[in-house]
N, C-alpha and C positions, 0 to 999 in steps of 0.2 A: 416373097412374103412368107412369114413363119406361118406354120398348122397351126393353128387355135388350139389347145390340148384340152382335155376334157373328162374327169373321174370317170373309172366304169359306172356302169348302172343301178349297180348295191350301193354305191355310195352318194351317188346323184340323189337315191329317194331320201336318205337323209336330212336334206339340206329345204330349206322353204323352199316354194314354188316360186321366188322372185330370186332366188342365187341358181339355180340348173343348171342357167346357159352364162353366167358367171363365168370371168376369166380365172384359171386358175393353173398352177406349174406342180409337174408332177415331181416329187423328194427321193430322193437316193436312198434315206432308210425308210421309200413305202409311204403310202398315202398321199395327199393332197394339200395344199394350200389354196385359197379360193377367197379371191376378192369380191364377199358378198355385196348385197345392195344397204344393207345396214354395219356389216361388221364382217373381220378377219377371220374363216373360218380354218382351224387343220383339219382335218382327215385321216384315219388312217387306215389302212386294208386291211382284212383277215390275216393276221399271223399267228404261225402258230397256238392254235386252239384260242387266240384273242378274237375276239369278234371287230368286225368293222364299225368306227365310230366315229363322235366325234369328240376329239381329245383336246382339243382348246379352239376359243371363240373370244373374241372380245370384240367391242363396239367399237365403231371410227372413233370417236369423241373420248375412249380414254386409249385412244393410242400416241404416243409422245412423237415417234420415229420408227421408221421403216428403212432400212438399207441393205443393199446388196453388193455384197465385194466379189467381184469377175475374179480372181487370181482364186480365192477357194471356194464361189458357187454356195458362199454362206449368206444368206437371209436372216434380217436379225429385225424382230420386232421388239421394240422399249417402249413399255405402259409408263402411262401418266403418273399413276402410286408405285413409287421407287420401291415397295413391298411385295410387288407382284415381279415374277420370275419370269422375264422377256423369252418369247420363243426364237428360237434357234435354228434352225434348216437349212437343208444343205437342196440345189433344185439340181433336178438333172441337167435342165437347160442350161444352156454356156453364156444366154442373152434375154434374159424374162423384159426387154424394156418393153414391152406394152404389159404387162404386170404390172411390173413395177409404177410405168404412168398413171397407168389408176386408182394404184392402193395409194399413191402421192397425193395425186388430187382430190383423193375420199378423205384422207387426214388431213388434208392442209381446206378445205371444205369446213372442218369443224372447227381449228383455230382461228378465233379471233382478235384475240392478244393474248402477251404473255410478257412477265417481267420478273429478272430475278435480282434479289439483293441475296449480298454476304451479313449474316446475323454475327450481332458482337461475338456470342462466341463460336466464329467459326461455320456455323451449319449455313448453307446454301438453300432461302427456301426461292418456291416459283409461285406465282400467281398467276394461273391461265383464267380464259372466258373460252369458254369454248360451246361449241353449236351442238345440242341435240337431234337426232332423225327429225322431230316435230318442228324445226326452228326457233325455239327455245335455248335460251341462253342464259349458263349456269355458271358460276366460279369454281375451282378447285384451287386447292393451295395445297401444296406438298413441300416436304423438308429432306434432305438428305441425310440429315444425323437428328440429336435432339434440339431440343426448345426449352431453353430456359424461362421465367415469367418475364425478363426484358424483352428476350426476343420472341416467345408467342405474343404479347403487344403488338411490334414490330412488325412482325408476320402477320397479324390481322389488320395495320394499318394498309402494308402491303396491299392488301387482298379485297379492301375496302376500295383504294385508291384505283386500282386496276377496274375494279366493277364500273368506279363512278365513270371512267373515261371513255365505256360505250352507253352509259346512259343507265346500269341497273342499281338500284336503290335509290 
């Protein structure tokens, strides 16, 4: 059975009293990754004259996908808003699967559907439902390029139709 790996202690008090003892994989360029109880936190340690902090966090709920490729030990998280700049990391570990089983099952925990059409011209939008920490359930709809006045239409039929089919509105 693998060591459970674990931040030093300057970077433990960081973090809420409910991520601590959080699973988390220690990164090749420094600092932490840490599958909190609400959200994906980084970490990163004292380098030169940088203080230790925390350098990105996002919630379960707008994380799209999480995947890790074994041939280069790259971790790659992809946000819900295709405008935000997915984190990138490299772990030391050679095999994060109990990581990785958790931050799967904390994102796949907040999706509850998701449906994508091709708009007339072109752009790819998605209508998710997805679960809040409260159990609370909210839509987001995201596009890959623009929206025309046909296809924003289109896209909030989308995004109407996606809501009615767990019951919101």
């Amino acid at each position: 059975m693998a060591h459970r790996q674990r931040p030093p202690k300057d970077l433990i008090t960081l973090l809420p009293d409910s991520d601590r003892r959080a699973l988390a994989e220690h990164l090749d360029e420094g600092g932490w990754i840490v599958a909190g109880k609400y959200a994906m936190i980084v970490l990163a340690e004292e380098l030169e004259g940088q203080a230790a902090g925390v350098v990105d966090s996002g919630m379960w709920y707008e994380i799209q996908q999480v995947r890790w490729e074994a041939a280069t030990r790259r971790l790659t998280c992809v946000w819900v808003d295709p405008g935000r700049a997915p984190i990138e990391v490299t772990t030391d570990s050679e095999d994060p699967a109990e990581f990785m089983r958790d931050v799967t099952e904390k994102v796949n925990r907040t999706l509850i559907t998701h449906r994508t059409e091709a708009m007339p011209n072109g752009t790819r939008v998605t209508a998710w439902v997805r679960r809040r920490e409260d159990d609370q359930l909210f839509s987001v709809l995201t596009a890959d390029g623009p929206l025309d006045e046909e296809s924003q239409s289109l896209a909030s039929r989308l995004e109407r139709e996606v809501r009615e089919s767990v019951g919101l509105d």
